[in-house]
C-alpha positions in Angstrom: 46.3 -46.7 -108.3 46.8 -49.7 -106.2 43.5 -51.1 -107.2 44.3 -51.4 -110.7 48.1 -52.7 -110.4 46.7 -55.3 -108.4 43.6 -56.0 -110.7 46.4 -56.5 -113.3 47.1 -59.6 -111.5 43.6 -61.0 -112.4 44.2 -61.0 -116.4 47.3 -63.3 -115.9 47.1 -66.7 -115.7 48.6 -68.3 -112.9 48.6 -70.0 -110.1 46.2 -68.7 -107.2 48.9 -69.3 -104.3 51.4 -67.7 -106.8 49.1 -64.8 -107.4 48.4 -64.5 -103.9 52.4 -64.3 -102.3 53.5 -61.7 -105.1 50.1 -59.6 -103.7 51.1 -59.9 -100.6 54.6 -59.4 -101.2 53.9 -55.9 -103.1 51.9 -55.0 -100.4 54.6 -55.3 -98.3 57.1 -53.4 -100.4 54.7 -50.7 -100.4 54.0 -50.5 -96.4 57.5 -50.8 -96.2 58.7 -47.7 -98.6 55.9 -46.0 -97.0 57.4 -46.9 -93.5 61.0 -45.7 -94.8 60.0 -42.4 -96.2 58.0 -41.4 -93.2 61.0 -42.7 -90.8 63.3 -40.5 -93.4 61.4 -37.4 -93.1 61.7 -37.6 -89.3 65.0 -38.1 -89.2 65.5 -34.8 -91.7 63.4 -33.5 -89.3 65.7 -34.0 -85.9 68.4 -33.4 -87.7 67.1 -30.0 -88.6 66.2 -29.6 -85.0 69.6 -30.7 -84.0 70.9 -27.8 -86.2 69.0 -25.1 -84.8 69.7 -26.3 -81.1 73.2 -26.5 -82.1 73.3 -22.7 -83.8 71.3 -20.8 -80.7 73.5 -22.5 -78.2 76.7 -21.2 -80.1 75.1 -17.8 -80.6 74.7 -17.7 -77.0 77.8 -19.0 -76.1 79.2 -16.3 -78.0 77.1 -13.5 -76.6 78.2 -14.7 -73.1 81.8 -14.7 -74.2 81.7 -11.0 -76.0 79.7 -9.6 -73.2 81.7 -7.9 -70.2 81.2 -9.0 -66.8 83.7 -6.8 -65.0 86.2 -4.3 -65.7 89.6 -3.7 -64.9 91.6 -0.5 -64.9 95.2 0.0 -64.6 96.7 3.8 -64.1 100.2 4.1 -63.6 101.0 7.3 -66.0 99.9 4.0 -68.6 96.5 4.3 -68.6 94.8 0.7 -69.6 91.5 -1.4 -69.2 90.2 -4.7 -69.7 87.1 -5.8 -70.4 86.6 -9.9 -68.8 83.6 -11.6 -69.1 81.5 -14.4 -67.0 84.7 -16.9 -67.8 87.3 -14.8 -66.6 88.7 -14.2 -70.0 89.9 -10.5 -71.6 87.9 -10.0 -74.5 89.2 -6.2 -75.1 91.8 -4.3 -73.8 91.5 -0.3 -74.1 94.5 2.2 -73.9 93.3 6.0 -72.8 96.5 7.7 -73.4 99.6 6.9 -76.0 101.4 5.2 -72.9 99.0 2.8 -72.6 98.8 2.2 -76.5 102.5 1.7 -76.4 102.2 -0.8 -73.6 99.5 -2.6 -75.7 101.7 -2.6 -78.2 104.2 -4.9 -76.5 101.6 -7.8 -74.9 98.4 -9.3 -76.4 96.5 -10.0 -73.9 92.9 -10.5 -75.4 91.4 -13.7 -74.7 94.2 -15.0 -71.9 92.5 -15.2 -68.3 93.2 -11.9 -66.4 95.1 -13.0 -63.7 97.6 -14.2 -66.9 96.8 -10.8 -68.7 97.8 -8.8 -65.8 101.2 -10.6 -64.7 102.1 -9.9 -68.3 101.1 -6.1 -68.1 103.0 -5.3 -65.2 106.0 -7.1 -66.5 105.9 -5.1 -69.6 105.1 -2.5 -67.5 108.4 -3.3 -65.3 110.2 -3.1 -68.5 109.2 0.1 -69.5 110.3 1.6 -66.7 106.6 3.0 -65.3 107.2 1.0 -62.0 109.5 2.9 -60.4 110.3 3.5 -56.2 108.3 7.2 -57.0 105.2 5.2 -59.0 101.7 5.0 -57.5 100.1 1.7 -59.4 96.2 2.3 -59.3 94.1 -0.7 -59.9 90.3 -0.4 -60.0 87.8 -3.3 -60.3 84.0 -2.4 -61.3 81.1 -5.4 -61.5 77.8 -5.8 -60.4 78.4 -9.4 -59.3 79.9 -8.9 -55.2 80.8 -12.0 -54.8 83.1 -11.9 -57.8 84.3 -8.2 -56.7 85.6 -9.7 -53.8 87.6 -12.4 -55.6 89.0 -10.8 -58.0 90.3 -7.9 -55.9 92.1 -10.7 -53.5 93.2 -12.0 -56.5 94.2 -8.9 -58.2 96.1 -8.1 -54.4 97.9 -11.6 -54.6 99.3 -10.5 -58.1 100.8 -7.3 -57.9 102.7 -8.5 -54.3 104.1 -11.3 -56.8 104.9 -9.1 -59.4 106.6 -6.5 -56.8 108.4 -9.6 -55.6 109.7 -11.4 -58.6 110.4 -8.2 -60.7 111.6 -6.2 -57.3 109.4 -3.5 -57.7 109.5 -0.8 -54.5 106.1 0.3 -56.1 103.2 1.0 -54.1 99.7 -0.1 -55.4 96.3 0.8 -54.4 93.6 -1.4 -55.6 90.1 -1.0 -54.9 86.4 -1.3 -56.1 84.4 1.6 -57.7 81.0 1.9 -58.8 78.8 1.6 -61.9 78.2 5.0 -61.7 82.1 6.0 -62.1 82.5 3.6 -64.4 80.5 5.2 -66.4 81.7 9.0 -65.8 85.3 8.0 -66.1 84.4 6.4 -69.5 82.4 9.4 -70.4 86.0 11.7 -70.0 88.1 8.7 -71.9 89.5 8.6 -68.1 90.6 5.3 -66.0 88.3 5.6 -62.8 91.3 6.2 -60.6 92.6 9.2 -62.2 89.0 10.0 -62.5 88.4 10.0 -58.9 92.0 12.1 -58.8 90.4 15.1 -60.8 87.6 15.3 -59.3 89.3 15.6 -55.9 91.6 18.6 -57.5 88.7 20.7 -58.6 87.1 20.0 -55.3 89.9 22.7 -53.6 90.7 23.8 -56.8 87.8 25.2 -59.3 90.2 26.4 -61.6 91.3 22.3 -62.7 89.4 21.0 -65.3 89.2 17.2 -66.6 91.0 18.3 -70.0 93.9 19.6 -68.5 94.8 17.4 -66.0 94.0 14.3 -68.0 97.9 14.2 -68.8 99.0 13.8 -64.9 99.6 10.7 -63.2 97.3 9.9 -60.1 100.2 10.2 -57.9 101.0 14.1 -59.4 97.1 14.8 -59.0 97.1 13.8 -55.4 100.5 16.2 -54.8 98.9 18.9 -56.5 95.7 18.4 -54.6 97.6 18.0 -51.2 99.8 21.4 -52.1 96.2 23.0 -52.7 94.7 21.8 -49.7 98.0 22.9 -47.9 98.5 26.6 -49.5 94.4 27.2 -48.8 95.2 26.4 -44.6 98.2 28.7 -45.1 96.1 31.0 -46.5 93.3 31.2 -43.5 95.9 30.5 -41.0 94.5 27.2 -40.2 96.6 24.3 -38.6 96.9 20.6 -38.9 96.1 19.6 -35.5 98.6 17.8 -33.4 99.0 16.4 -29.8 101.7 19.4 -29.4 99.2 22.3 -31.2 96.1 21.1 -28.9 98.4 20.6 -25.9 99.5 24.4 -26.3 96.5 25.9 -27.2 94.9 24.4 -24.2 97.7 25.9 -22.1 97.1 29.2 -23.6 93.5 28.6 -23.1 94.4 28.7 -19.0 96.7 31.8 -19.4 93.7 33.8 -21.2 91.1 32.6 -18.9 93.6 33.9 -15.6 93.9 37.5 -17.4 90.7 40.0 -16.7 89.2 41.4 -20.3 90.3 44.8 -20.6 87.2 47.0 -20.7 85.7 47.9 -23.9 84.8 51.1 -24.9 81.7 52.8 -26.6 82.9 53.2 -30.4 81.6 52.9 -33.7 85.1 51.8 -35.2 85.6 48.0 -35.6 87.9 45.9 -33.8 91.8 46.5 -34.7 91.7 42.9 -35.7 89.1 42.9 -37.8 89.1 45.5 -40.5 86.2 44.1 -41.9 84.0 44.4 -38.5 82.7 40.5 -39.2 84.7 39.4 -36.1 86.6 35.9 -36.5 83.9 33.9 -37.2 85.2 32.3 -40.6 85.5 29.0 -41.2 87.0 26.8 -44.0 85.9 23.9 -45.2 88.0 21.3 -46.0 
């Protein structure tokens, strides 16, 4: 095609030199669309590029953001967790009981950081009334990351002694680290990992609890009626608490028995008057 536009140029009648600069300025028109329509197509093509860069790094941005890190659980008798990911942000809070949904209720605290989302908890919760002098505050922290286990407890520590301080809270608070594995157990039950732990330490010394019926209790009433159990069972056998005074006496009793001679036993087929079962005293009860 270029052949014949510039063969057109042979039929006219002209100067040569004038023949020769409109040639060579077509031909230079030409290299030079060319040029541009090449140097556009690259820059459609970075652009493009540019885009696709731009949406993966906000898709994972936003998977990094939605995806929890750590989790923190609150029991009080309000029974609430947050979910924080790798920024230290709440992206979901969870209630397990209608307390807790009534304390949600009050504060929003999805997407503040969670040392901000848990000063404005316990102040709600100080509203409420759930931090009373007979309240047991359970705080539970569960990630695979150690190093930010370890800060976020401190931090979580440093919190609740303000919170006690400012609001004047005679509240005691227990705040520890559990595993993956109760996590996921507690979760299972629709139970914060402290009051978890709780029942599962009342049907140790008593079969009779289950999960479903003590899932209404606070921590603090599950660790009373565990206590009582324990308690009511050493009644039961006859077993005591040892003390400085009971091992102090039983040693001088010890003494007396070993000074008085064992009266001799006679040939019988009956069992011993204190053992109407004949098994001697040989039982033992674990704790």
């Amino acid at each position: 095609m270029n052949r014949k536009a510039f063969g057109v140029f042979e039929k006219i009648c002209a100067e040569e030199d004038l023949k020769q600069k409109t040639t060579s300025y077509l031909r230079e028109e030409i290299e030079r669309r060319a040029r541009r329509k090449k140097f556009l197509w690259l820059r459609r093509a970075t652009r493009f590029a540019c885009l696709i860069v731009l949406f993966l790094c906000v898709v994972l941005f936003c998977r990094e953001y939605t995806t929890p890190v750590a989790y923190i659980d609150f029991d009080v008798n309000p029974s609430v967790e947050f979910r924080i990911n790798r920024f230290g942000k709440v992206i979901t809070s969870h209630a397990y009981n209608d307390d807790g949904e009534e304390i949600l209720a009050y504060v929003n605290v999805n997407y503040l950081s969670y040392s901000e989302a848990v000063k404005r908890l316990l102040d709600v919760m100080g509203e409420e009334g759930y931090l009373g002098r007979d309240a047991l505050l359970c705080v539970t922290v569960q990630t695979n990351e150690p190093s930010r286990e370890n800060l976020m407890i401190q931090s979580l520590k440093e919190i609740v002694r303000e919170s006690k301080r400012d609001g004047g809270y005679d509240i005691l608070a227990d705040i520890y680290a559990v595993t993956e594995e109760v996590k996921h157990c507690a979760t299972e039950v629709e139970l914060s990992p402290a009051k978890y732990l709780a029942i599962e330490g009342l049907i140790e010394v008593d079969p009779e609890a289950s999960f479903e019926a003590c899932r209404w209790h606070s921590v603090h009433e599950l660790r009373e009626m565990a206590r009582e159990k324990c308690k009511e069972e050493k009644d039961h056998y006859g077993i005591q608490e040892w003390s400085e005074e009971t091992n102090l006496n039983g040693n001088e009793q010890e003494k007396q028995d070993n000074l008085v001679e064992p009266p001799e036993q006679k040939d019988t087929d009956l069992p011993n008057d204190h053992d109407p079962h004949g098994h001697g005293w040989g039982y033992h009860h674990g704790s």
